[in-house]
N, C-alpha and C positions, 0 to 999 in steps of 0.2 A: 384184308383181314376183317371181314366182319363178323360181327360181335354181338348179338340180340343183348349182353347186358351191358356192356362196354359202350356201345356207339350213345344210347340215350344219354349217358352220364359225362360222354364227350359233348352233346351239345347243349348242356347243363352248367359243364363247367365253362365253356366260351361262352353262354349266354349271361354267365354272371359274372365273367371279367369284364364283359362289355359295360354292363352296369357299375359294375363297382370297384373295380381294378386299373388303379391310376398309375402306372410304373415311375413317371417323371417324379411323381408327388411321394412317393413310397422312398427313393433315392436321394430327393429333398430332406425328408423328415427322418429318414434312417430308421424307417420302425414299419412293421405293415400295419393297419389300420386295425384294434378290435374287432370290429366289426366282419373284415373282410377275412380272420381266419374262425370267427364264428359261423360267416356263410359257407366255408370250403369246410367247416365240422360238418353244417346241415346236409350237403350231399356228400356227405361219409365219407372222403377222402381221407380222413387220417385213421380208417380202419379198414384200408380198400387190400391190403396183406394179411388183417389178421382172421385169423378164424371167424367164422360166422357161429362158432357154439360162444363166443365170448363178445358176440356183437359187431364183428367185421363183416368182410363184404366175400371172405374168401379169394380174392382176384388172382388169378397163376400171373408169373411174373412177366408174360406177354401182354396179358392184360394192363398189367401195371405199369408197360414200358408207355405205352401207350397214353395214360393218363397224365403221365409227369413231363412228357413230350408237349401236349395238350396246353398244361400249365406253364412253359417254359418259352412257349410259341408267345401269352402275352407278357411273362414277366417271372425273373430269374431268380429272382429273391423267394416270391411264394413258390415257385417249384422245389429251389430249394430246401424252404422251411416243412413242406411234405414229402419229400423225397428222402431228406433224411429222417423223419419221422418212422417211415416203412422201411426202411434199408437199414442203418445202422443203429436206428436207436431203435427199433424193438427188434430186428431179426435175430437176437441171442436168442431173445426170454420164446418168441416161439416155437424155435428149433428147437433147446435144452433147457425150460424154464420148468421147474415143476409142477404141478396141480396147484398147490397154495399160492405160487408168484403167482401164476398167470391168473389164477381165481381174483388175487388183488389187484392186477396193476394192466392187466389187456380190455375190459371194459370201459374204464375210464380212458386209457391209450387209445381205444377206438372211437369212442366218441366224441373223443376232441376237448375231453373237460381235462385232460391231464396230454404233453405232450412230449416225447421222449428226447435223449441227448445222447450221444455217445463219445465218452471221453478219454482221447489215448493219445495226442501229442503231448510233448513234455520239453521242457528248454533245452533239453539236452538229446532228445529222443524224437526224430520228425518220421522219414520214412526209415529211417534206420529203429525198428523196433526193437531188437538186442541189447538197448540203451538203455532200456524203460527203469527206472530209478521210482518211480513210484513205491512203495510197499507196503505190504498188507500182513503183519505180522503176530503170531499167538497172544493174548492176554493173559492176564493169572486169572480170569472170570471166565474165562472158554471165551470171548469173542476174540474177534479179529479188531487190531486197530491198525488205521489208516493213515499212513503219511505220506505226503506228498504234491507236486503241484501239476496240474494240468492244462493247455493252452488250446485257443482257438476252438473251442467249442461251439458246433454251430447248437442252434436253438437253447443256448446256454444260461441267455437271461430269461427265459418263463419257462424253462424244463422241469417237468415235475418228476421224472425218472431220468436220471444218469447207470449209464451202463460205465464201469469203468475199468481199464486195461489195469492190472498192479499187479508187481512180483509178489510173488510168494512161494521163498525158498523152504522147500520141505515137504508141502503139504503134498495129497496125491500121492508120496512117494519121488515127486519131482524135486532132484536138487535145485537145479533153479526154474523151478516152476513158475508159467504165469497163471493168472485166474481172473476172470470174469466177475465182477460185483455189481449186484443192483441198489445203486444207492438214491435214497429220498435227500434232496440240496437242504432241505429242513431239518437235517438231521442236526445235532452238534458238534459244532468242530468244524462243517463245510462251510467255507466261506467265498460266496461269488464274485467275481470281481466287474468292475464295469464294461460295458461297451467296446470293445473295437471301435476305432475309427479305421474304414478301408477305402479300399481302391475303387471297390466294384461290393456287388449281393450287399449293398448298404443298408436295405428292406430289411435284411436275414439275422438272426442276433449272433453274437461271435462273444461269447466271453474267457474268462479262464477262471478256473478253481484251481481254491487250497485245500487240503487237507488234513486239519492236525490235530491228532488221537480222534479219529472218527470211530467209532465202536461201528462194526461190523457185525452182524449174527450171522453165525454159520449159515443159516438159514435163505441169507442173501446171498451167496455164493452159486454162479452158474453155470449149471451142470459139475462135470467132475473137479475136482478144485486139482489146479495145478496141473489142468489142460488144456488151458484157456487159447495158449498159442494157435491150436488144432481150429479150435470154432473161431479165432481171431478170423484167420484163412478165408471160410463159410463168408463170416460176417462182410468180410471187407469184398469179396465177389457180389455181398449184396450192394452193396453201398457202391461201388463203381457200376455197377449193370444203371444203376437211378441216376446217376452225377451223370452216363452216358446220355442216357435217356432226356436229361436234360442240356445236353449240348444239340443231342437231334433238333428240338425244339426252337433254341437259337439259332443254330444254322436255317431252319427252313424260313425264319421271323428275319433273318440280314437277306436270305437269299428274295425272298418277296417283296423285300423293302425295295431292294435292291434293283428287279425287274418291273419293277410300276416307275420306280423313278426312271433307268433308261426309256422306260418308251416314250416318256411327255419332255422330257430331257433335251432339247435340241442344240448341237455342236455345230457351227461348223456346216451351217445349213441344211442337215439333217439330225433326225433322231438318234441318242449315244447307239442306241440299239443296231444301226446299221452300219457302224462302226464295227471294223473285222476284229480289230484287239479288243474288242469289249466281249463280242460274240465269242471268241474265243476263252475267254476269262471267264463270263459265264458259264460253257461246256462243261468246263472243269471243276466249277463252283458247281456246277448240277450234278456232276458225276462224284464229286466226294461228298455231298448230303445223300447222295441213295448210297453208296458206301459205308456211310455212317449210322443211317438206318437198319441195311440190313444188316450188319453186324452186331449191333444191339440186338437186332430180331431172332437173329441166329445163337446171339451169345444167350438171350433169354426163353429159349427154348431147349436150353442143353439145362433148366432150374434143378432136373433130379438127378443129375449126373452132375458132382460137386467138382471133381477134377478137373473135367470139362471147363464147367463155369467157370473156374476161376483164370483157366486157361483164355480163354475167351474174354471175357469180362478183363482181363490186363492188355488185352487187344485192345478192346472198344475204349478201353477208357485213353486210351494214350490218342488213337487216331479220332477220337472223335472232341476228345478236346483242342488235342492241335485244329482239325478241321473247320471249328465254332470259330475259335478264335478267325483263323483263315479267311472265313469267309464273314466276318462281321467285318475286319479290313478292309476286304475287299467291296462290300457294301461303301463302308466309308469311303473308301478312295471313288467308287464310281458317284457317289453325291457332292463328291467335290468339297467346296468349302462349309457346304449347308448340312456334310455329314459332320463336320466340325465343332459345327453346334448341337447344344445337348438338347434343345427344344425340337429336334428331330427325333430325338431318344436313337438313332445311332451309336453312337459316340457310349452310351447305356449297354448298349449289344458288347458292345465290345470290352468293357470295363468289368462286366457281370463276366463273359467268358475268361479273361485272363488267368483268375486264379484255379481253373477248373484244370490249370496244368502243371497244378502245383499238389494240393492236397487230396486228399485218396491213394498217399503216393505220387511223388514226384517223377515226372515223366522218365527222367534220364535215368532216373533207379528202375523205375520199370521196364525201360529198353533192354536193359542190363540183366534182370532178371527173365523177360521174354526170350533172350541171347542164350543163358544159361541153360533155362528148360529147354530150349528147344537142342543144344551139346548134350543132355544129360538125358532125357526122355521126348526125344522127337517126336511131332505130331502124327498121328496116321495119316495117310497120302490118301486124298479123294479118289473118287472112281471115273471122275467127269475128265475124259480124255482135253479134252481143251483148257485144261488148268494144269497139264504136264509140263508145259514147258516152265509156267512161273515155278512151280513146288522144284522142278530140279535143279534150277536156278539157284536157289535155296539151300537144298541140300548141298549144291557145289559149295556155296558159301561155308556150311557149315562143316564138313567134310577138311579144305581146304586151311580151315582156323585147327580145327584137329589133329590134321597131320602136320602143319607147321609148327604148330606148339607140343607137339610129341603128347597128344592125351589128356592126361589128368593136368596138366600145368596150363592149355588151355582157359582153366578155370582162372587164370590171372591174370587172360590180357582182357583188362577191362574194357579197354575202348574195341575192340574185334567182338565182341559179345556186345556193343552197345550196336555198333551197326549189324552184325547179325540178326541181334532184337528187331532194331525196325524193318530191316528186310523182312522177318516175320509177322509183325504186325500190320504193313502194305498186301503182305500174300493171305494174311487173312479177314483183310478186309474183302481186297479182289476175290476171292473165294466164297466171301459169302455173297456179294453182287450179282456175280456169277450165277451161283443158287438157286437165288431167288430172282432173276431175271424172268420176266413174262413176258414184256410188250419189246417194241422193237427200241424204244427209246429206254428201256432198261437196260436192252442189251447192249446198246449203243455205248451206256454208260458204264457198263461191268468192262466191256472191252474196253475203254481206255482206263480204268483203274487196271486192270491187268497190266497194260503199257506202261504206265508209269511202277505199276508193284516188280515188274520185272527191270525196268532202270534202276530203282532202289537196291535191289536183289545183286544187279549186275555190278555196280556202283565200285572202285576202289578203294581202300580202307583209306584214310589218311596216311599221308608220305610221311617216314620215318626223318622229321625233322626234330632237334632238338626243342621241342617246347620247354622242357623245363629251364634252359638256358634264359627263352623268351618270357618266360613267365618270370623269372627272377629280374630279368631288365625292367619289364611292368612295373614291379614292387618297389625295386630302389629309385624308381620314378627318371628312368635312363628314356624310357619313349614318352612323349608328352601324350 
């Protein structure tokens, strides 16, 4: 993928992580450094999405996958804190911002002197959106006032724009419509709350806001008011396509780590490296990072076909977070007790990936829904005769949950739609591997994702045992 404007700004960005970007110290102190997101303004990255008539850089979102990869490769917190910068916190105001928003708030968005936030969990409201309790409701002054709380906010404590998710029943003509509001945290009323303390992305800020009687002007309202659910959709295919793009990164930062240590590594009076269970381990850590790549690749290449994307984009995000994770593991386990320690930053890889399989949507919801679309509106079937047998494998799967469940009822066995989902999500990873295979060791690697996405595929549902019985034992504390 070469790039006359992307590769300079790739060796830009690594030349001044080298300099300035401390990950161990950044995890330590729980805050990225002033400095170091004033260096990542100077090479434009936090305008690298938005238009170049308002002082962005213009980048299509291959470009962009690219860049956040780059960032993620030294340190998860700053990819992070730009990732969602370009993805959910301004992806509204670009698509459907007006002339006047975007006149006021994507210049400074781009330049790194104002940085954006985008706020839609709620206590009660995670990936179950339908929840959303926030509200946005008429004034006797014509504005809108705002009540409500919001959680987990990344880039929350110095966001100078909040995009924010809230009902609003009525408006649009929507009885319970949702809508899209761009609010200034300086308004009155908003009140930030502090810090997270987390697991992992400790660098990244995490807060939650309150809201009560925030006066709203219509004028802040984005796009059509009490359609917001529609550009939710857009928005949130932006923000996983980044959060993937930032697992590519991690994976390929464990899997490096990983092969410099087996080769100076000696077991057993040889190198771990010549070791066949390691070799083997490896394989398959190499074949699900080009997996993961290309499917980001593929999934941000589908940018102007929104269906697509979002199609795509709930793929990558489920397998490529499980995958980061996977293989930061796996890294650790092969450094033994030295990946244990955090002065390895190891131990870092794998903390920073954990919750990347949680938020943007929770994996198992996403399997689930992956399940559903593909019963309700099946993918088109490739042309590439060597990916026949994974896609009908597939189709058996899902054929098979249809006729069992007589049709529409289908729609309620939750767990046959959650394994159908990841049968899907395996076939379109292997699919895009597949794809974009060129050299012989890519092919190497697409075929055995194929193997394995067709074990998946093949896979029997879980045996009709009484779980509920087992679960009720758990509870009254019958199994220690």
């Amino acid at each position: 993928m070469n790039d006359a404007v992307v590769e300079p700004l790739l060796e830009s960005i690594r030349a001044f992580a080298r300099r300035h970007v401390r990950p161990l110290e950044i995890d330590q102190q729980h805050s990225i450094p002033r400095e170091v997101l004033w260096g990542l303004a100077e090479l434009g990255l936090f305008g690298a999405t938005l238009p170049r008539e308002w002082g962005g850089a213009g980048l299509s979102a291959l470009q962009t996958i690219r860049v956040v990869t780059a960032l993620a490769e030294v340190d998860r917190s700053v990819a992070t804190t730009v990732g969602l910068h370009l993805g959910l916190g301004t992806r509204g105001l670009v698509a459907w911002g007006t002339r006047a928003q975007q006149e006021r708030w994507l210049p400074p968005l781009a330049s790194g002197e104002a940085i954006a936030a985008f706020a839609t969990t709620e206590p009660n409201a995670g990936s179950d959106l339908s929840a959303l309790q926030c509200l946005a409701q008429p004034a006797p002054d014509g504005t809108l006032q705002l009540f409500g709380t919001k959680l987990y906010v990344t880039n929350g404590g110095f966001a100078s724009l909040l995009t924010v998710t809230a009902s609003t029943p009525g408006m649009g003509g929507a009885e319970r419509g949702t809508s899209l509001l761009l609010i200034d945290p300086k308004t009155p009323g908003v009140a930030r709350q502090r810090e997270e303390r987390k697991l992992g992305l400790r660098g990244s800020s995490t807060t939650a806001f309150i809201f009560d009687q925030v006066a709203v002007p219509n004028d802040a309202v984005l796009g059509e008011p009490g359609q917001g659910a529609s550009y939710l959709a857009h928005v949130l295919s932006w923000g996983r396509l980044l959060l993937s793009a930032g697992c590519v990164g991690t994976a390929r930062a464990a899997l490096d780590a990983a092969l410099a240590h087996v080769h100076h590594r000696r077991q057993f009076h040889r190198a771990l490296v010549q070791q066949e269970v390691v070799q083997r381990a490896l394989a398959r850590a190499g074949a699900i990072a080009y997996g993961m790549e290309a499917l980001v690749r593929t999934a941000a290449a589908a940018e102007h076909d929104w269906d697509l994307l979002s199609r795509l984009t709930t793929s990558a995000k489920v397998f490529c977070s499980e995958g980061a994770f996977e293989l930061a593991d796996l890294s650790l386990q092969l450094h033994g007790g030295s990946g244990f320690i955090e002065d390895t930053g190891i131990a870092l890889l794998m903390r920073d990936a954990r919750v990347t399989r949680i938020f943007e949507g929770a994996n198992d919801v996403l399997l689930t829904h992956a399940g559903v679309l593909e019963l309700t509106q099946p993918a088109a079937v490739p042309t590439d005769a060597s990916l026949s047998g994974l896609w009908s494998a597939v189709a058996l799967r899902r054929n098979v949950l249809q006729c069992e469940a007589k049709g529409v009822r289908a729609l309620n066995r939750r767990a046959a739609q959650h394994a159908l989902g990841r049968a899907v999500i395996w076939r379109d990873a292997a699919t895009a591997a597949t794809s974009l295979a060129r050299t012989p060791l890519e092919r190497a690697a697409a075929a055995l994702l194929c193997d394995e996405a067709l074990n998946v595929a093949m896979a029997p549902d879980l045996p009709a045992v009484p779980t509920h019985l087992i679960v009720a034992a758990l509870l009254e504390g019958v199994f220690p």
